[in-house]
GUTILUM-925239 format. One record per residue (C-alpha): residue in one letter; x, y, z. Coordinates in Angstrom, 1 decimal. Example, Ala and Ser with C-alpha at 12.3 -4.5 7.8 and 13.67 -1.06 7.14 Angstrom:
// residues 2
+---+--------+--------+--------+
: r :     c1 :     c2 :     c3 :
+---+--------+--------+--------+
: A :   12.3 :   -4.5 :    7.8 :
: S :   13.7 :   -1.1 :    7.1 :
+---+--------+--------+--------+
***
This chain:
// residues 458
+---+--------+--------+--------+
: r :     c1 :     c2 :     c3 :
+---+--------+--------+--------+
: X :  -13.4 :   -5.8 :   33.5 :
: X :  -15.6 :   -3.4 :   31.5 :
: X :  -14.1 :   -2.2 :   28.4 :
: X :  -15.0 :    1.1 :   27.0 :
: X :  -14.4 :    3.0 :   23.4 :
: X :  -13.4 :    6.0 :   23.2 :
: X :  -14.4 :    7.4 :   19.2 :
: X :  -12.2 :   10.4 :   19.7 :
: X :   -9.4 :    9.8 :   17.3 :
: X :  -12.1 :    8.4 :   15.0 :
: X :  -14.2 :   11.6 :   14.9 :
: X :  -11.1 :   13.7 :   14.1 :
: X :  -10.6 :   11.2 :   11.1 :
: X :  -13.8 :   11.6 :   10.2 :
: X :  -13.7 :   15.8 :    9.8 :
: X :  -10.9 :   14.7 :    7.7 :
: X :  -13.1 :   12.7 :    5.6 :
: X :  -15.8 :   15.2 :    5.4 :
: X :  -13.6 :   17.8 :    3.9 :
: X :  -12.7 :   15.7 :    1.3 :
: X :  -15.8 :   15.6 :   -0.1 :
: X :  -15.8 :   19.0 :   -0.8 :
: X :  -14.0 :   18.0 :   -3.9 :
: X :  -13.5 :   20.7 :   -6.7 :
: X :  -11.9 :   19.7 :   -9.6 :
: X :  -11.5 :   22.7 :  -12.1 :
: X :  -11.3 :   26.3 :  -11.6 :
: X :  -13.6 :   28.1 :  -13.9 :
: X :  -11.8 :   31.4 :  -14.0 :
: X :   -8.2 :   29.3 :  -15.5 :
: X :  -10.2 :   26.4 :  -17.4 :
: X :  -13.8 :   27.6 :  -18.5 :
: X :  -12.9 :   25.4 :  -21.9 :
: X :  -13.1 :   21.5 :  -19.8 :
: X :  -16.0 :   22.7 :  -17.1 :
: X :  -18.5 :   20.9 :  -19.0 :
: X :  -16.5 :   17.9 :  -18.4 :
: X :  -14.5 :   18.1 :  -14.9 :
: X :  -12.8 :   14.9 :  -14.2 :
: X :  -14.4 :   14.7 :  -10.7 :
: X :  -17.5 :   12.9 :  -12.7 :
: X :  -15.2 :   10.4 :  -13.9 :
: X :  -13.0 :    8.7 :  -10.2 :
: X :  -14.1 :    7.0 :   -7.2 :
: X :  -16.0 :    9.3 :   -5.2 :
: X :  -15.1 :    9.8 :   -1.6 :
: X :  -17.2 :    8.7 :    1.7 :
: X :  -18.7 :   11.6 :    3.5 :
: X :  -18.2 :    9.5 :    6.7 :
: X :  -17.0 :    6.5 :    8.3 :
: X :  -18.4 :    3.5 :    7.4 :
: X :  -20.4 :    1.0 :    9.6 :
: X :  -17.8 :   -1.4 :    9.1 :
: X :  -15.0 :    0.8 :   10.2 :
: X :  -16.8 :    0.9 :   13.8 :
: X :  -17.5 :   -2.7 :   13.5 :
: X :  -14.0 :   -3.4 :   12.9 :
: X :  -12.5 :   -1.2 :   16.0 :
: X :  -15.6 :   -2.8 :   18.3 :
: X :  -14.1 :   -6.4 :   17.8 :
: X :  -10.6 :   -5.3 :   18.3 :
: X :  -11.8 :   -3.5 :   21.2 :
: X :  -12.9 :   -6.9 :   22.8 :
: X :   -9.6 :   -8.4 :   21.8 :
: X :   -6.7 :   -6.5 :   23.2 :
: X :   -6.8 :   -4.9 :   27.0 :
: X :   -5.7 :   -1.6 :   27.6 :
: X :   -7.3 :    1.4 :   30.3 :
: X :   -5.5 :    4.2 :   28.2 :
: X :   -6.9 :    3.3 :   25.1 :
: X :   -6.3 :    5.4 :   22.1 :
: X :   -8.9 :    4.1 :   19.7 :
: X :  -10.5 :    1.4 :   21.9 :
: X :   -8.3 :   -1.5 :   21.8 :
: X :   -7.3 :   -4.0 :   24.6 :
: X :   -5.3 :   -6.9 :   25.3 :
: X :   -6.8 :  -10.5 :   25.7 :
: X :   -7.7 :  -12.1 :   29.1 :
: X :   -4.9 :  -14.8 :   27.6 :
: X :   -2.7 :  -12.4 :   27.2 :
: X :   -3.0 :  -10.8 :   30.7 :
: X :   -2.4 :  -14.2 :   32.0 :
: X :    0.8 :  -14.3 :   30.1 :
: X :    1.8 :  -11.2 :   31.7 :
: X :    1.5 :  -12.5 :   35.1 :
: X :    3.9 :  -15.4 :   33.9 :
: X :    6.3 :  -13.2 :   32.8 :
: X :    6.5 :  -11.3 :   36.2 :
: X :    5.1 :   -7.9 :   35.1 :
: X :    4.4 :   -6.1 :   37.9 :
: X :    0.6 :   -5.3 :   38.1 :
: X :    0.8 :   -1.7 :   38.2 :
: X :    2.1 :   -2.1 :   34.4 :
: X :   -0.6 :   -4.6 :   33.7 :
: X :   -3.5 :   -2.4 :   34.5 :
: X :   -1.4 :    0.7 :   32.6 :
: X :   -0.4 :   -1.0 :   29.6 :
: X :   -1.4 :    0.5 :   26.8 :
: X :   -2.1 :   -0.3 :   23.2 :
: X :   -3.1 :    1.5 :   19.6 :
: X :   -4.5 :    0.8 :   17.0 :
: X :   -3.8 :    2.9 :   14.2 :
: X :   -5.0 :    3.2 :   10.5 :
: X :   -2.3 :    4.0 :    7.7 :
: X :   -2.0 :    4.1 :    4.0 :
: X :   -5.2 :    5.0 :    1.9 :
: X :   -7.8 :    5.0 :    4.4 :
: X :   -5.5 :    7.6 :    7.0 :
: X :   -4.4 :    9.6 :    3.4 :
: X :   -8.4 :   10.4 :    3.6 :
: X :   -9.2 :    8.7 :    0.5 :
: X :  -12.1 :    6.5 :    2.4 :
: X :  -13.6 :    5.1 :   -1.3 :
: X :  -15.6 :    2.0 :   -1.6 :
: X :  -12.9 :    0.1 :   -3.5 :
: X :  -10.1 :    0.8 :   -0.6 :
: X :   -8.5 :   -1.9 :    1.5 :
: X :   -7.5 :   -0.7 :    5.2 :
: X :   -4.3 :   -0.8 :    6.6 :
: X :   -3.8 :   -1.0 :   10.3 :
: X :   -1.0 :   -0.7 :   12.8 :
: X :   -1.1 :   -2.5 :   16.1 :
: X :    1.4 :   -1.2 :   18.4 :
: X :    2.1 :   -2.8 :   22.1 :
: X :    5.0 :   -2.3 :   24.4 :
: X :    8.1 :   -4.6 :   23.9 :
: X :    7.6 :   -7.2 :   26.5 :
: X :    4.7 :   -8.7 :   25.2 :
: X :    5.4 :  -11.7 :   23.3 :
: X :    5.7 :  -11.2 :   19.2 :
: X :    4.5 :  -14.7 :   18.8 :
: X :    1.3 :  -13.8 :   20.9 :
: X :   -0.1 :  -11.8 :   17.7 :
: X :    0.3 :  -14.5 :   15.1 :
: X :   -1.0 :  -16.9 :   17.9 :
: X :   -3.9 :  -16.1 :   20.2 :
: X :   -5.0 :  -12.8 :   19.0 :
: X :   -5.3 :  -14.9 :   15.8 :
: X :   -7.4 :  -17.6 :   17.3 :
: X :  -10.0 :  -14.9 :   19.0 :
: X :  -10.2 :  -13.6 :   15.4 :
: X :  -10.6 :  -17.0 :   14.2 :
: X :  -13.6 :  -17.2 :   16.6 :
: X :  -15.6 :  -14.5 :   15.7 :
: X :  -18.2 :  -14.3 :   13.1 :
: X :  -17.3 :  -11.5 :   11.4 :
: X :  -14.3 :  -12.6 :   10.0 :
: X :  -15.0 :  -14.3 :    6.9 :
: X :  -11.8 :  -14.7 :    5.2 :
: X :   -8.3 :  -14.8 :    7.4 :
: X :   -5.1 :  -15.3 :    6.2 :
: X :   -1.2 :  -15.0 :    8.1 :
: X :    1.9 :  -14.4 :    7.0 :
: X :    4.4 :  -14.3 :    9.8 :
: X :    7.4 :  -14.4 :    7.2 :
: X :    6.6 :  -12.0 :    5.0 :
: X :    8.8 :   -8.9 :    4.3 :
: X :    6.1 :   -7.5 :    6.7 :
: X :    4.7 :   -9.9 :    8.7 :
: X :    0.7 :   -9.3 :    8.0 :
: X :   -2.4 :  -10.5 :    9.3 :
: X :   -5.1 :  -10.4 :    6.0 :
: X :   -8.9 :  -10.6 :    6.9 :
: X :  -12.3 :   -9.5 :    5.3 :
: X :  -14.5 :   -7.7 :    7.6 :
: X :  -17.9 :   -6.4 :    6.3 :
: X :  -17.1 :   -7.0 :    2.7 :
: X :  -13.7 :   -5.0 :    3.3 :
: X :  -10.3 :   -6.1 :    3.3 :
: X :   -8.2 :   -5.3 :    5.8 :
: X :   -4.4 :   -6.2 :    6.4 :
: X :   -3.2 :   -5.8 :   10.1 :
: X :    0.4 :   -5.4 :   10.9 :
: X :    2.3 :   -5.6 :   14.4 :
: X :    5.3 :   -3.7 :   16.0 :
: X :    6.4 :   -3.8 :   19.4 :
: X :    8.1 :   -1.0 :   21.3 :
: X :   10.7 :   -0.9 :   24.0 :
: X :    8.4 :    0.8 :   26.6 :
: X :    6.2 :   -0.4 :   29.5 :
: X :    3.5 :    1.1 :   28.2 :
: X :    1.8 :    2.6 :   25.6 :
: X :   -0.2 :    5.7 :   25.9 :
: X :   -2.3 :    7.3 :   23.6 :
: X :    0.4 :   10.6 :   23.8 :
: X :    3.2 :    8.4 :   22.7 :
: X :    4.5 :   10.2 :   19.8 :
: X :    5.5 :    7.4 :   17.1 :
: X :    6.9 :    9.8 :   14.4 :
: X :   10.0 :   10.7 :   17.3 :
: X :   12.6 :    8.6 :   15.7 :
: X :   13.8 :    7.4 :   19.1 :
: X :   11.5 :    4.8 :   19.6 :
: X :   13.3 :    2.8 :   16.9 :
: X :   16.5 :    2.1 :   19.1 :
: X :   16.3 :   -1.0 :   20.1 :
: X :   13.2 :   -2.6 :   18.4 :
: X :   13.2 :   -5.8 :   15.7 :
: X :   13.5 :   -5.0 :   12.2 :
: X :    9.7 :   -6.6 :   11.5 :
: X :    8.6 :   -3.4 :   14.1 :
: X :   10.8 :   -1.4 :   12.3 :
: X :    9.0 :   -2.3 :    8.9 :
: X :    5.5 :   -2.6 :   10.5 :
: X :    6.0 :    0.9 :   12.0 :
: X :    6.8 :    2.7 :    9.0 :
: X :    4.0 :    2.4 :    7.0 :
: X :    2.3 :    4.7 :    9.6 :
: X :    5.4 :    6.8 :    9.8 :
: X :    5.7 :    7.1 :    5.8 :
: X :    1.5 :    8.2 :    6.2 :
: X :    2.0 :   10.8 :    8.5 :
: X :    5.7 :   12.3 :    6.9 :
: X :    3.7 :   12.4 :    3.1 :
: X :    0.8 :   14.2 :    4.9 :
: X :    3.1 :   16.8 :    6.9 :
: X :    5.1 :   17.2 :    3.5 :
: X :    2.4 :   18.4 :    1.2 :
: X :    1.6 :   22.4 :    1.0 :
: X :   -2.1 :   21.6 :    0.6 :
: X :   -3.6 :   17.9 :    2.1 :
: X :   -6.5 :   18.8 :    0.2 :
: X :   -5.3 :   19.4 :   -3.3 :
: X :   -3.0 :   16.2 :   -2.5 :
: X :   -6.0 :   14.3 :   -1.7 :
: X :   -7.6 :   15.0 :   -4.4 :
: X :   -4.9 :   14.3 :   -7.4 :
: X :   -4.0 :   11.2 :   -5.9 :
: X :   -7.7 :    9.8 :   -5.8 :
: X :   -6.8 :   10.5 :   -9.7 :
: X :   -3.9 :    9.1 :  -10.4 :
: X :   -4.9 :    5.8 :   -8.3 :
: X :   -8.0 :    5.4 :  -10.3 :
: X :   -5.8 :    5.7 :  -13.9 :
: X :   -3.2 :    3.1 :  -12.8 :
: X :   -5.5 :    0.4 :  -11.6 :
: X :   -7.8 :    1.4 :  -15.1 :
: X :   -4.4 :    0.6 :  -16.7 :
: X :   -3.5 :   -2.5 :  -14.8 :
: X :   -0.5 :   -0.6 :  -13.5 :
: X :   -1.2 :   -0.4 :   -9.6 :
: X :    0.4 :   -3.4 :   -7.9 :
: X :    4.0 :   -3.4 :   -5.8 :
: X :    4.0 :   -7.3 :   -5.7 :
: X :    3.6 :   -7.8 :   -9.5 :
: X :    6.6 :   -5.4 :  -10.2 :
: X :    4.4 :   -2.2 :  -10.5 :
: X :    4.1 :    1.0 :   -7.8 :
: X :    2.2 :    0.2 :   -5.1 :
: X :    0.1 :    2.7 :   -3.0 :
: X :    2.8 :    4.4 :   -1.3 :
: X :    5.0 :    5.1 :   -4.0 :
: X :    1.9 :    6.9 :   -6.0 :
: X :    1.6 :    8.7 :   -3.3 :
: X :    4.9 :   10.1 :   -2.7 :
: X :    5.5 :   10.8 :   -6.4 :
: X :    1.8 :   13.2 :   -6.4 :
: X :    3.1 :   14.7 :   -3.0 :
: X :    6.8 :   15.6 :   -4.6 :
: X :    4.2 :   17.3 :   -7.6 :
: X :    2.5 :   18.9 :   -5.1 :
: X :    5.7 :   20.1 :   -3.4 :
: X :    6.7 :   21.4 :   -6.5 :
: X :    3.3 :   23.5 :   -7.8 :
: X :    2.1 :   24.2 :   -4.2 :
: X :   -0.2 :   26.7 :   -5.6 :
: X :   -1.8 :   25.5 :   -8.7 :
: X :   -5.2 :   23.5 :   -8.9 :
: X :   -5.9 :   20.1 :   -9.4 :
: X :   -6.6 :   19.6 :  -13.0 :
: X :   -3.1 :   21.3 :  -13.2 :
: X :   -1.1 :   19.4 :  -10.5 :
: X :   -2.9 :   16.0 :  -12.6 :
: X :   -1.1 :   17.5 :  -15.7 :
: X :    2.3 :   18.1 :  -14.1 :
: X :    2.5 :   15.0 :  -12.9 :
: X :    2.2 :   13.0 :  -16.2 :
: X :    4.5 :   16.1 :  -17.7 :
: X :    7.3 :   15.7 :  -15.1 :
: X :    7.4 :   12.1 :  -15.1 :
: X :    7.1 :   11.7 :  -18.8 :
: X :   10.4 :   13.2 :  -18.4 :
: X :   12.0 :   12.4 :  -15.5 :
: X :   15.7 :   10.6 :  -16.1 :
: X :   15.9 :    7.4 :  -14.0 :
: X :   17.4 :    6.2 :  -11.9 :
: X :   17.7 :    9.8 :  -10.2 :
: X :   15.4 :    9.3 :   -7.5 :
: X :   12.2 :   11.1 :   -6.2 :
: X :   12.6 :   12.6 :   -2.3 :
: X :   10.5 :   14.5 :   -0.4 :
: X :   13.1 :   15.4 :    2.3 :
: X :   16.6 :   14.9 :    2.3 :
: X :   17.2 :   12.2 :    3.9 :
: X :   18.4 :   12.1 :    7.7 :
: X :   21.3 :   10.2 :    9.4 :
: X :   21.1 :    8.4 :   12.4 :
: X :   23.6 :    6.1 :   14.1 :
: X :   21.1 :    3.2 :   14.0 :
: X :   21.9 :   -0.3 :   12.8 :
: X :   18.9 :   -0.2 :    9.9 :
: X :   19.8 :   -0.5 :    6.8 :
: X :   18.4 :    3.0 :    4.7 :
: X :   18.7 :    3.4 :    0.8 :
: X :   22.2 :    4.9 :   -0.3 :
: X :   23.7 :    4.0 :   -3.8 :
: X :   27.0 :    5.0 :   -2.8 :
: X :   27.2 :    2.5 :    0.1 :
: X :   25.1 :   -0.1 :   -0.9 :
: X :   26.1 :   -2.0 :   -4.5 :
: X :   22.4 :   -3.5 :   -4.6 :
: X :   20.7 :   -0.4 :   -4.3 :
: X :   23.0 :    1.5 :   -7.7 :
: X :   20.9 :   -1.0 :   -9.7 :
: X :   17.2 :    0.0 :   -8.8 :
: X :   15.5 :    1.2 :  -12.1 :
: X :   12.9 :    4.0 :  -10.4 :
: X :   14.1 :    5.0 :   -6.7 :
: X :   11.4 :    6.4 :   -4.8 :
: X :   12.5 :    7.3 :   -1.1 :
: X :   10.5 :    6.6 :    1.9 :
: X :   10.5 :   10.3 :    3.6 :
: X :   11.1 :    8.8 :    7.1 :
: X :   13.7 :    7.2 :    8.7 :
: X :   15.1 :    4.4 :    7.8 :
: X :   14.5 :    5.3 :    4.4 :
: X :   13.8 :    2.8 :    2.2 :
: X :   13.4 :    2.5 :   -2.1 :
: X :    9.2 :    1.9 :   -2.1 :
: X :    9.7 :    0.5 :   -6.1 :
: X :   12.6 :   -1.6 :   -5.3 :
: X :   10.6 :   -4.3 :   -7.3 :
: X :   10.1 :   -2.4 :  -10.2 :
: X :   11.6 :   -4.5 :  -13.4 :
: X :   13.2 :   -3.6 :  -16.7 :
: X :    9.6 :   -4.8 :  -18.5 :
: X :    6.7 :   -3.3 :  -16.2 :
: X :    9.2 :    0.3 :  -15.9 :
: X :    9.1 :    0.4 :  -19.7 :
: X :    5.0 :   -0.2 :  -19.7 :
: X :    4.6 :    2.5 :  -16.6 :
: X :    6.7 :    5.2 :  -18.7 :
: X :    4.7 :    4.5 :  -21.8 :
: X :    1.5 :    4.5 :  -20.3 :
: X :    2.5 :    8.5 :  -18.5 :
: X :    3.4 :   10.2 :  -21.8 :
: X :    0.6 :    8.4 :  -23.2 :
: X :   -1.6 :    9.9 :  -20.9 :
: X :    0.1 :   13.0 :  -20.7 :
: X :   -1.2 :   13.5 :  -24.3 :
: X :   -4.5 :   12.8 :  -24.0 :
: X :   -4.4 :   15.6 :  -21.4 :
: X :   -3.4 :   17.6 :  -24.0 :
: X :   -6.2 :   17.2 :  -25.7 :
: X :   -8.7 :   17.4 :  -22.7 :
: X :   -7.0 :   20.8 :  -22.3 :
: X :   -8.0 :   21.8 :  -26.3 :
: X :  -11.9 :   20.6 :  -25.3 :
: X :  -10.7 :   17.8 :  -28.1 :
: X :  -12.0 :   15.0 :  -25.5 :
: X :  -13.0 :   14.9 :  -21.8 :
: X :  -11.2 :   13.0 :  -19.0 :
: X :  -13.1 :    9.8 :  -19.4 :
: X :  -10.5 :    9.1 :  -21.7 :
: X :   -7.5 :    9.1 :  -19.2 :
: X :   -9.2 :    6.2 :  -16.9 :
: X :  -10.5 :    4.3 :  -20.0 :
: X :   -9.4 :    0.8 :  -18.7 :
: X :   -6.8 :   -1.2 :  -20.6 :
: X :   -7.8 :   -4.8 :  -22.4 :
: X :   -4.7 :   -7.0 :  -21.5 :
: X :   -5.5 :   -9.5 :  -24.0 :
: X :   -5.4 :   -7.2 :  -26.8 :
: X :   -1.7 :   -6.1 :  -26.1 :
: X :   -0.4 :   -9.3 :  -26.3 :
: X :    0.1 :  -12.2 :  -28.8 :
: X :    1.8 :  -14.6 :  -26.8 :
: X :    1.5 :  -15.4 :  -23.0 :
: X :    2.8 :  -17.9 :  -20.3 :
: X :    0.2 :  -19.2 :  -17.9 :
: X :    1.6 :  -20.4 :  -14.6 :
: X :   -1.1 :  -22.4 :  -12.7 :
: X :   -0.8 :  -23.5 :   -8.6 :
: X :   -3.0 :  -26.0 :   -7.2 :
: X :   -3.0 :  -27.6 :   -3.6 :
: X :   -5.5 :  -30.4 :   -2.3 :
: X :   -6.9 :  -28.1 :    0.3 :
: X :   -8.2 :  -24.6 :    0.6 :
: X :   -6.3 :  -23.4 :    3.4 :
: X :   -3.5 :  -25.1 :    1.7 :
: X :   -4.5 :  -23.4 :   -1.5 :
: X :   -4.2 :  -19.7 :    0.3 :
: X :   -1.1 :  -20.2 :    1.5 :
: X :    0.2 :  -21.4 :   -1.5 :
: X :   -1.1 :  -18.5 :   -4.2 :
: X :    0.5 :  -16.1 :   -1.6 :
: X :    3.8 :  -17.2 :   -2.1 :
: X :    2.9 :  -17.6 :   -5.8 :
: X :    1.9 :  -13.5 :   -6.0 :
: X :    5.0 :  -12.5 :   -3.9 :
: X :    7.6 :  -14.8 :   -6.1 :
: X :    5.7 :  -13.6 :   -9.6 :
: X :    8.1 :  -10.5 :  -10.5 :
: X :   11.5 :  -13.2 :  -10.4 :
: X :    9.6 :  -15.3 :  -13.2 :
: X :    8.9 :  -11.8 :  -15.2 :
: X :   12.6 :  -10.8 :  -14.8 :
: X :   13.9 :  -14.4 :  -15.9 :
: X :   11.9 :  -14.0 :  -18.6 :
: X :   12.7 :  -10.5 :  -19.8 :
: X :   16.0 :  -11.2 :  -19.4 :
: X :   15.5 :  -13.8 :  -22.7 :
: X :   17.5 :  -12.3 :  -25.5 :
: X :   14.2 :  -13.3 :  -27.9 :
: X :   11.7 :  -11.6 :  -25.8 :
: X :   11.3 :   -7.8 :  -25.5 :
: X :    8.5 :   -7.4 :  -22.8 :
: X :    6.9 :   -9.5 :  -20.3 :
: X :    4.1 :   -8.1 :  -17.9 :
: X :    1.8 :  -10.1 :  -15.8 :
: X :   -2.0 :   -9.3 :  -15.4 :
: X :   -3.0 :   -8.1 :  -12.5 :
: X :   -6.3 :  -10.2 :  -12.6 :
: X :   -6.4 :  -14.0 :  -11.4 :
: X :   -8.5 :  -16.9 :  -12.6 :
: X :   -9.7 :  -19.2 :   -9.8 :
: X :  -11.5 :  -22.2 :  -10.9 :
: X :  -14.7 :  -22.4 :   -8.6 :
: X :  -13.5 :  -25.4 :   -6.6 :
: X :  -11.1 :  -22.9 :   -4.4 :
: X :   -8.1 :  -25.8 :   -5.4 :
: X :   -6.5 :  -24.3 :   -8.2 :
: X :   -5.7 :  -20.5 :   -9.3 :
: X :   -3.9 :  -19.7 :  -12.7 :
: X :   -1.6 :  -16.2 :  -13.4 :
: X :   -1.1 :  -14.5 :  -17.2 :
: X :    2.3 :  -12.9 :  -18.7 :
: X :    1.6 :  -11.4 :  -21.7 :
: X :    5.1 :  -11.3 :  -23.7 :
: X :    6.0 :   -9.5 :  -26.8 :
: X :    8.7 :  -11.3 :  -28.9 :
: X :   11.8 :   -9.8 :  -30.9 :
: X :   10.6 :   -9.6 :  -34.5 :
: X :   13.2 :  -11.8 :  -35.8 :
: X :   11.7 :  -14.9 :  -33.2 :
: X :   11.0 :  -18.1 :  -35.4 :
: X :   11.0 :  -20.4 :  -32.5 :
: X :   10.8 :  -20.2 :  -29.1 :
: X :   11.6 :  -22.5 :  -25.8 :
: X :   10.7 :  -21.3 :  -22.1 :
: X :   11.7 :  -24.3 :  -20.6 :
: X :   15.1 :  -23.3 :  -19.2 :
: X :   13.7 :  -20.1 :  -18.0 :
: X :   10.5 :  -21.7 :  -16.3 :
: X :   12.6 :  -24.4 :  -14.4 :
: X :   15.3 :  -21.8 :  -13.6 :
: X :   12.0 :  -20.0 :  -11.7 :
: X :   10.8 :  -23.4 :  -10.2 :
+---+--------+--------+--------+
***
């Protein structure tokens, strides 16, 4: 069977691309004083089209996974047909199954930059096998050359496939839904679809629903764009950008410059970058951050609600998912890295001050942080396995189990902060990778002993 592309939905992302380019960051009539210096000349500038490898990418899945009402030119394996046979589909759902392909997070936000990872959704109807994804869709990725690096997880929180392609990282994530087909009109926002389907779909599926709610919430996609190019630039310049280390990940910057947004729909960038270190600098946690109130459905997923859930009354900075089931995007956040994040935003928020006076330009907000000057005292944690595959898998579950080793430790009555680096030291062999936790003691500290704390995380 000949396959064939359509690059539909891809143009449309790409005149969504192209406007962001047209990025303006002052207004010269409110702030002739910082014109000289507009922060635009000092973040990650945005792609004026899609990239090579973004077609390269879609091409091979195209040749993996079957479908004739493709939506961005995916298909279902010859295998995987096969398997359908077994499982007495009848052939007019065969030849009519459907699959998408979707992008979400950063990438479908329009902020297409050099230094992005991509995010993709795989959606295929429910009788099709879970196991088929982690399995031989893996082994056809396995066999082509333009995979370099390719790494599963099928028992993670969100079961994710992790590859580089072209240089780029991309993670791919699977959920199944309780059609017979899937067409390219199939509305995945309509809450509906959820009845019925496993909670990995559930999870997989709302990254892209999360996407799409942020980018219908905001009063101007542009100006939301823009400032949250910004304030992603800032917290990785100040080792503050990482969900799995304890930090905010991408989604919950991005909900917390759309509820900015919501809240000064009409004001320009430079200001809505102000008002966001101004509101949170003062913002009382644990009240959380929404972007909708949330909605109640008689569904059996679990949604964030303090006063049902005990576990949830004890999250230091709730920030709500804006679609159903709504879900607390910082639920990892810690007592040490929410006390670093709040001092780093009214930090910030004065040196904004200042670029406001024309006492310094914006350079200053990304200058990048030195982690080894903060800290006097650190604890090393080092993983090694005889292989490399090995090696992968085991610095995976390293990263993902780091924050409960910050939280022992900050829980120690002689230490006041603990906060892990968000760089890694791999020796060159591939065998061996070492983490950093800075720690700052209690002045009175004399003498100090980790032991029970490390074996109590061992």
């Amino acid at each position: 069977m000949k396959l064939k592309m359509t690059k539909l939905p891809l143009v449309q992302v790409h005149i969504l691309l192209s406007s962001s380019v047209l990025v303006v960051f002052y207004d010269k009539t409110l702030f002739s004083r910082v014109t000289l210096h507009p922060i635009s000349a000092f973040i990650p500038k945005l792609a004026d089209a899609i990239p090579k490898w973004m077609w390269t990418l879609f091409s091979l899945l195209s040749t993996l996974l079957l479908s004739n009402s493709v939506h961005t030119g995916c298909a279902l394996s010859e295998r995987r047909m096969a398997s359908f046979t077994n499982t007495n589909v009848p052939e007019d759902v065969t030849e009519t199954v459907g699959g998408r392909v979707l992008p979400f997070g950063s990438f479908a936000f329009g902020l297409n930059m050099k230094s992005s990872d991509f995010d993709l959704l795989c959606v295929e109807p429910g009788f099709v096998p879970r196991q088929d994804f982690f399995t031989s869709f893996v082994e056809k990725l396995q066999a082509e050359q333009a995979v370099q690096i390719l790494q599963v997880i099928e028992d993670a929180f969100v079961p994710v496939i992790k590859l580089v392609i072209a240089g780029i990282e991309v993670d791919m994530v699977y959920a199944k839904i309780n059609r017979k087909s899937i067409s390219d009109k199939l509305d995945l926002m309509d809450p509906t679809h959820l009845e019925g389907m496993d909670v990995h779909s559930v999870r997989s599926l709302q990254g892209y629903r999360v996407t799409q709610e942020i980018l219908s919430l905001v009063p101007s996609v542009f100006s939301f764009r823009v400032v949250l190019t910004a304030i992603k630039h800032w917290a990785k310049c100040r080792n503050i950008y990482s969900n799995k280390m304890g930090f905010l990940g991408g989604v919950s910057w991005a909900i917390l410059v759309a509820r900015i947004c919501q809240l000064y729909p009409y004001t320009t960038a430079p200001v809505l970058v102000d008002k966001f270190f101004k509101v949170y600098s003062m913002w009382e946690w644990p009240n959380p951050i929404l972007l909708r109130i949330p909605e109640e459905r008689k569904l059996s997923f679990p949604v964030w609600n303090p006063n049902v859930n005990m576990s949830d009354r004890f999250h230091l900075m709730p920030i709500i998912t804006p679609s159903y089931p709504h879900q607390n995007s910082s639920f990892n956040v810690t007592a040490s890295t929410q006390k670093i994040m709040m001092e780093e935003i009214k930090h910030r928020h004065s040196i904004i001050k200042e670029v406001f006076a024309n006492k310094t330009t914006w350079k200053k907000l990304f200058e990048p942080v030195v982690f080894f000057q903060n800290y006097q005292h650190y604890v090393l944690l080092r993983a090694t396995a005889p292989t490399e595959a090995t090696h992968k898998e085991w610095t995976g579950y390293i990263e993902a189990q780091l924050r409960h080793l910050v939280g022992i430790l900050e829980r120690n009555p002689d230490i006041l902060l603990a906060c892990p680096s968000l760089q890694t030291f791999p020796e060159k062999n591939g065998l061996s990778t070492t983490w950093v936790i800075g720690i700052k003691l209690s002045p009175n500290t004399k003498s100090l002993n980790l032991n029970p704390d490390v074996l109590t995380f061992v």
